[in-house]
C-alpha positions in Angstrom: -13.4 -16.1 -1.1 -12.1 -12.0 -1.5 -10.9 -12.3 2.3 -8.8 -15.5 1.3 -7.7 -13.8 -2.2 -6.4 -10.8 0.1 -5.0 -12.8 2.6 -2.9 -15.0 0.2 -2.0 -11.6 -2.1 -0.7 -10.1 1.2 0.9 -12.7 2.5 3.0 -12.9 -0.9 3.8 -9.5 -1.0 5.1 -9.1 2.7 7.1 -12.7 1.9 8.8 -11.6 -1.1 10.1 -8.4 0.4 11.3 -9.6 3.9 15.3 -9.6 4.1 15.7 -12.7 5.4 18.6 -11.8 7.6 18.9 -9.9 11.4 20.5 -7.1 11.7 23.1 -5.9 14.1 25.2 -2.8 14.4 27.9 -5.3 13.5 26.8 -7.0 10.6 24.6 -4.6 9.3 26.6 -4.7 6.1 26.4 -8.0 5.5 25.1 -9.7 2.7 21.6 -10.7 3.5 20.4 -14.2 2.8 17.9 -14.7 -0.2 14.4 -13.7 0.4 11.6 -16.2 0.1 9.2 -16.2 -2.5 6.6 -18.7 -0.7 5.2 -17.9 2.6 6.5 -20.4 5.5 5.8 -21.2 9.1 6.2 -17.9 11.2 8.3 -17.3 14.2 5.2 -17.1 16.5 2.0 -18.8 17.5 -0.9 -17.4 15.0 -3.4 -14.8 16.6 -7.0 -14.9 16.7 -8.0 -11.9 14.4 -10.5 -11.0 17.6 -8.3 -11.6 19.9 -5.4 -9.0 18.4 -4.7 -6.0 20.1 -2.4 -3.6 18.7 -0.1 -1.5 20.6 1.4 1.8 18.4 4.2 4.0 19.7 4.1 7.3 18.1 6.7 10.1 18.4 4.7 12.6 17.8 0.6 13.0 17.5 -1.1 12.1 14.2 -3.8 14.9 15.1 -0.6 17.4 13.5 -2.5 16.0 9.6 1.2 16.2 8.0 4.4 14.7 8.3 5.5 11.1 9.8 3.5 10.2 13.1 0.4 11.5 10.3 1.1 9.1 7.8 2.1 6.0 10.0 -1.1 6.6 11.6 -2.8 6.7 8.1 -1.4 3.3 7.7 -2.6 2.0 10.9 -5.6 2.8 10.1 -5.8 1.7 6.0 -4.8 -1.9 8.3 -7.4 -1.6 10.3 -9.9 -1.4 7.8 -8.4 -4.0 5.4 -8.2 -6.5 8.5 -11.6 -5.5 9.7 -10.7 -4.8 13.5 -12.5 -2.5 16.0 -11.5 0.4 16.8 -11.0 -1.0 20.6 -8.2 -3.5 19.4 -6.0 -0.5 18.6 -3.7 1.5 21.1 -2.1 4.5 21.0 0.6 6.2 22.4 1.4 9.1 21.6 4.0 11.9 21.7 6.3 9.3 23.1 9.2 10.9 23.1 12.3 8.7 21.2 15.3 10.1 23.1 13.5 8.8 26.4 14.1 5.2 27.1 11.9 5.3 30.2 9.2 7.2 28.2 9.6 4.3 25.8 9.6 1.5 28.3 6.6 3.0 29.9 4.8 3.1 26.7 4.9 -0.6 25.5 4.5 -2.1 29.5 1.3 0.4 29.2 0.0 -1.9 26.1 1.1 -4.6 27.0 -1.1 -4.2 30.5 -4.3 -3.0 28.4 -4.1 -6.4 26.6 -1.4 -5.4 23.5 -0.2 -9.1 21.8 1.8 -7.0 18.9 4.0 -3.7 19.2 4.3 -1.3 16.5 7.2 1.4 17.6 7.4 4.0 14.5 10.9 5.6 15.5 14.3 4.9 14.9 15.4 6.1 18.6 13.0 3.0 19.7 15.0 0.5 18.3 17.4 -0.3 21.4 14.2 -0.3 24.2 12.0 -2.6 21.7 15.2 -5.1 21.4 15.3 -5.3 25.3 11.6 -5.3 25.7 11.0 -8.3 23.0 13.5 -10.0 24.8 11.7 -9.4 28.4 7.9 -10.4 26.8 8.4 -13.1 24.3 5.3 -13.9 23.9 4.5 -10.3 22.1 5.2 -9.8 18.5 7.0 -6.3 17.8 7.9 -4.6 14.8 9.9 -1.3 14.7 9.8 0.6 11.8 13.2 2.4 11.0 16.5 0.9 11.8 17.9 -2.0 11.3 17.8 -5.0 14.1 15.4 -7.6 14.9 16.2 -11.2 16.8 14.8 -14.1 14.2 12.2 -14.8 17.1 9.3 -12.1 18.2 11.1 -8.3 16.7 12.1 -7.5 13.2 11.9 -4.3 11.8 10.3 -2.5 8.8 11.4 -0.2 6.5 11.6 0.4 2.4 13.2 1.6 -0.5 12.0 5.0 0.1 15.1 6.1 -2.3 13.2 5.2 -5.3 10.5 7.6 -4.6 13.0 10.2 -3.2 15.2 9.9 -7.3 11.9 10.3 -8.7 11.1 13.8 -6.8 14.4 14.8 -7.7 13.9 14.8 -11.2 11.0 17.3 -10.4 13.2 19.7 -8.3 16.5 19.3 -10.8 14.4 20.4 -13.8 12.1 23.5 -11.7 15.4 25.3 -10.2 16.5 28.5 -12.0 19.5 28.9 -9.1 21.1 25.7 -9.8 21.1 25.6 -5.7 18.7 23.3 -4.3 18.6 22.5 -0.4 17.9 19.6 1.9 17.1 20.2 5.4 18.5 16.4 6.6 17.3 14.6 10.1 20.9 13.2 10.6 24.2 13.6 9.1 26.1 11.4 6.7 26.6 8.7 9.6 22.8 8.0 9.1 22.5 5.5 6.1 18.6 5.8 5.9 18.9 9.4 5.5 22.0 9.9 3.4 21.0 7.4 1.0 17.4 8.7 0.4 19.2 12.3 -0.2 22.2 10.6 -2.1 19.1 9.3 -4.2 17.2 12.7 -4.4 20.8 14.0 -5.8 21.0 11.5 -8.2 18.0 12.0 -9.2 18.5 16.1 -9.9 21.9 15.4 -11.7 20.4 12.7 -14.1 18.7 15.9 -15.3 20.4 18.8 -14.2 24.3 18.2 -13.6 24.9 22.0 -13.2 22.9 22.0 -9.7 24.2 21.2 -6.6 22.7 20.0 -3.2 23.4 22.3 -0.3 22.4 20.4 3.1 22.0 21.4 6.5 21.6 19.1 9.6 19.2 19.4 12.5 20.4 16.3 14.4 16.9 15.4 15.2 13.9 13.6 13.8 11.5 16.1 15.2 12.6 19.2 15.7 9.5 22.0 14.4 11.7 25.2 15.0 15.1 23.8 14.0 13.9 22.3 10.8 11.9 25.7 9.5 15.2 27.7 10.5 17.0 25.1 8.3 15.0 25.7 5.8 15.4 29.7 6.0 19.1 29.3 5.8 19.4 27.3 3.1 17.3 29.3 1.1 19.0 33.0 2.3 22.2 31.1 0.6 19.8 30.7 -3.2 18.4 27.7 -2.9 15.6 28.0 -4.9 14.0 24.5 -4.3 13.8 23.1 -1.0 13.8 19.2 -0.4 13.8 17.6 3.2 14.3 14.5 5.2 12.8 16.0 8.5 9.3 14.9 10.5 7.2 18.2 9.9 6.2 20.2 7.4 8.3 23.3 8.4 10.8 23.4 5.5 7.4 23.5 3.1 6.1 26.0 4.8 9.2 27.9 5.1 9.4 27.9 1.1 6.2 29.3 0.2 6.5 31.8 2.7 9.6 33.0 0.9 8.5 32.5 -2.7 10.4 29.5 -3.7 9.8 25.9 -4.0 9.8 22.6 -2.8 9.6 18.8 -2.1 7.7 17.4 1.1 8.4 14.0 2.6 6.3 11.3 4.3 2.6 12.9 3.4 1.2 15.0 0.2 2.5 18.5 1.6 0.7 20.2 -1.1 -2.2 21.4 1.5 0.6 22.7 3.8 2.2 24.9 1.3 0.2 24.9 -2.3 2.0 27.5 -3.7 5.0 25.3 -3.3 4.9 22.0 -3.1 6.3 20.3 -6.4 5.3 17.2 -5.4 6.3 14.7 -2.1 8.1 11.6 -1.4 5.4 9.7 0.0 5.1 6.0 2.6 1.7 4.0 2.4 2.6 2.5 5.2 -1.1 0.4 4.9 1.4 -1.8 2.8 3.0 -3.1 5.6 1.3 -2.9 8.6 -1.9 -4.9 6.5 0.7 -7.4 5.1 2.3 -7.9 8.6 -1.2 -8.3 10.6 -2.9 -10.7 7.8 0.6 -12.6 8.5 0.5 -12.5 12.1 -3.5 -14.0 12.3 -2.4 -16.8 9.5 0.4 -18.0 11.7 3.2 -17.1 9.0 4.8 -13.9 10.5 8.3 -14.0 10.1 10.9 -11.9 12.6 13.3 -10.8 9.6 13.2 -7.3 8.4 11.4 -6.1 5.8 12.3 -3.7 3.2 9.4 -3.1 0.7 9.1 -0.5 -2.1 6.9 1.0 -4.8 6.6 -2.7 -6.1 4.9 -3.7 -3.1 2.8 -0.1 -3.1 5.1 1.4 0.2 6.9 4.0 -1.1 5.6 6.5 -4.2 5.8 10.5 -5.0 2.4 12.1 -4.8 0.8 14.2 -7.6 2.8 16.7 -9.2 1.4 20.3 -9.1 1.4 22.8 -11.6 4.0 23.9 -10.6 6.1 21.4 -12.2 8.0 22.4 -15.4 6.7 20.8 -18.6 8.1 17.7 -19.0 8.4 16.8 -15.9 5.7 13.9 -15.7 6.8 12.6 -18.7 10.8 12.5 -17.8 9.1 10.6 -14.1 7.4 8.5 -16.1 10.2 6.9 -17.8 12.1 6.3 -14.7 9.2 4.8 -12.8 8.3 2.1 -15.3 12.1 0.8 -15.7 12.1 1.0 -11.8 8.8 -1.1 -11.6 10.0 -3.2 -14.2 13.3 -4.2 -12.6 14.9 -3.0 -15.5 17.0 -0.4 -13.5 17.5 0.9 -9.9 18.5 3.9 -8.1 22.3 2.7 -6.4 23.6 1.1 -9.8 26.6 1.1 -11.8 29.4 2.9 -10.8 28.5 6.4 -8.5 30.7 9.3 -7.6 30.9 10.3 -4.6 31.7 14.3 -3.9 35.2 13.6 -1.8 36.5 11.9 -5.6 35.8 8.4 -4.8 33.3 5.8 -6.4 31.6 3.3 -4.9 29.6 0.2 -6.8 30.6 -1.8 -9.5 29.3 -1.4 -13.3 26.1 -3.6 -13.6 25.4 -4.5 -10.3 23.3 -3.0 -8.0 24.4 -1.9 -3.9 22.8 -4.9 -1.6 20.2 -4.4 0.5 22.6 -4.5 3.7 24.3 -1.7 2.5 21.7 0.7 1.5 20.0 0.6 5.1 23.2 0.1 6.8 26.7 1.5 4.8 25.5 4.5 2.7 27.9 7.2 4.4 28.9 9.2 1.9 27.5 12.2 -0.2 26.7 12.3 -4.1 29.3 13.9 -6.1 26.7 17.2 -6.7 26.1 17.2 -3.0 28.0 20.2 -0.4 28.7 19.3 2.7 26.9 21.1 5.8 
């Protein structure tokens, strides 16, 4: 009876948060249909939980302990133990490099030959191969986490409203900086709605308590990139940035703060053990969410090829523990914003919002779709400088 009671919470709480639309680079903006609130018939035959195996493509290696490939690991595993599979019906590939469509290519036809039925591809730069790849084995389910497409048959992809977490840890670093400078060490430039909206959100956040500080960002042009995000980090902080927030795959920028006395804000994992004299707190993925949701779905028969776009609702997205480093208040002033966000009361990308060029985009109480937070957020926050 607890299996079935997990089963039909899980089902629920994937079904609620699916978009039910595809994405492509065209229509990306497009108001997405309404989301379901019932499970239906999936897209694909159901699996056999003992006769799953799991194929996961990882950019990097989740031995590192911090950072992305870490934490989508984490989740694999939180599945894996909430499903009850073996440790046999996972694979892994590792450092598979996402700017390498052969590398990629190689890496799924590799599961697929040891037996894989489902795909998990954690990296944006996947996207493209795991389109063409779904379309040349239709008979295995994949899911790419990142990005925006999928085909309504056996691909969707997964992602969430990380941006709620990343407003929340913004309130920690707008009330700790003494500089009024606080820097972001960014993936991708503004082109990149996944990372300009989660540090449009992080901005917001700082000015709903701190309008005198501003964001100073640089770009590394790559979501792994050790030595270019730590230098990133250095530079921002030789121009007085005193708090250090990051949308980058390693713990560098962390590291690179404590090692010059300032502070900052991790991303993905609980940075904290990298850098305890200076982690305020992190944006954090429990990527378990998903991947337990989406597996549960795929043995009942009800997985569904739209994308999905959870958030701390749904448990996928939340800020981990604030040190004690935080300035008093700070928990409290968190607090407040997390319970009307839970509540539905209020969201991050409401209202009318400034942007730093003199525009404003929204409309005063609504709320930005869906479609255009993952796809059409290409502009900076009014407190944000341009690299």
């Amino acid at each position: 009876m607890k299996k079935k009671v997990l089963s039909l919470a899980l089902t629920f709480a994937l079904a609620v948060s699916m978009l039910a639309g595809c994405g492509t680079k065209e229509e990306k903006n497009a108001e997405p249909a309404a989301t379901e609130t019932t499970a239906k018939k999936g897209t694909m035959p159901a699996i056999k939980k003992e006769d799953l195996k799991i194929g996961v493509i990882h950019i990097t290696d989740p031995a590192e302990g911090s950072g992305y490939t870490y934490t989508h690991d984490l989740g694999i595993q939180g599945m894996q133990k909430n499903i009850g599979l073996e440790d046999s019906q996972i694979i892994r590939k590792n450092n598979t490099s996402d700017q390498d469509a052969v590398a990629i290519q190689t890496a799924i036809e590799e599961c697929i030959e040891q037996g894989c039925n489902v795909i998990f591809a954690t990296s944006w730069g996947y996207m493209d191969t795991v389109e063409a790849m779904a379309k040349e084995y239709p008979d295995v389910i994949f899911s790419h986490g990142t990005g925006y497409k999928c085909n309504g048959k056996n691909f969707n992809n997964y992602f969430g409203r990380i941006y709620q977490a990343r407003y929340l840890s913004g309130i920690a670093a707008g009330m700790k900086t003494t500089t009024n400078k606080i820097g972001y060490v960014a993936a991708m430039d503004k082109q990149n709605s996944e990372v300009t909206g989660g540090l449009d959100a992080f901005a917001m956040g700082i000015y709903s308590v701190n309008p005198d500080a501003k964001v100073y960002v640089k770009v590394t042009n790559s979501w792994f990139d050790p030595e270019a995000e730590a230098s990133a980090a250095e530079a921002l902080i030789a121009q007085g940035c005193d708090v250090i927030g990051q949308h980058c795959d390693t713990s560098n920028p962390m590291t690179a703060a404590q090692a010059a006395g300032v502070y900052g804000v991790g991303y993905n994992s609980d940075m904290s053990k990298d850098a305890p004299n200076a982690v305020l707190t992190s944006t954090m993925w429990d990527w378990s969410a998903y991947y337990t949701a989406a597996v549960q779905q795929i043995i009942d028969g009800t997985w569904d090829a739209t994308n999905y776009f959870g958030g701390m609702k749904e448990g996928l997205v939340k800020i981990a523990p604030l040190s004690n480093l935080c300035v008093d208040g700070t928990k409290e002033k968190i607090e407040e914003v997390q319970n009307k966000i839970l509540s539905g009361e209020w969201d991050v990308f409401t209202g009318v919002i400034e942007t730093n060029d003199g525009k404003t985009v929204g409309e005063e109480g609504k709320s930005l779709d869906d479609a255009t937070i993952t796809g059409g957020i290409n502009w900076y926050f009014k407190n944000v400088v341009e690299p």
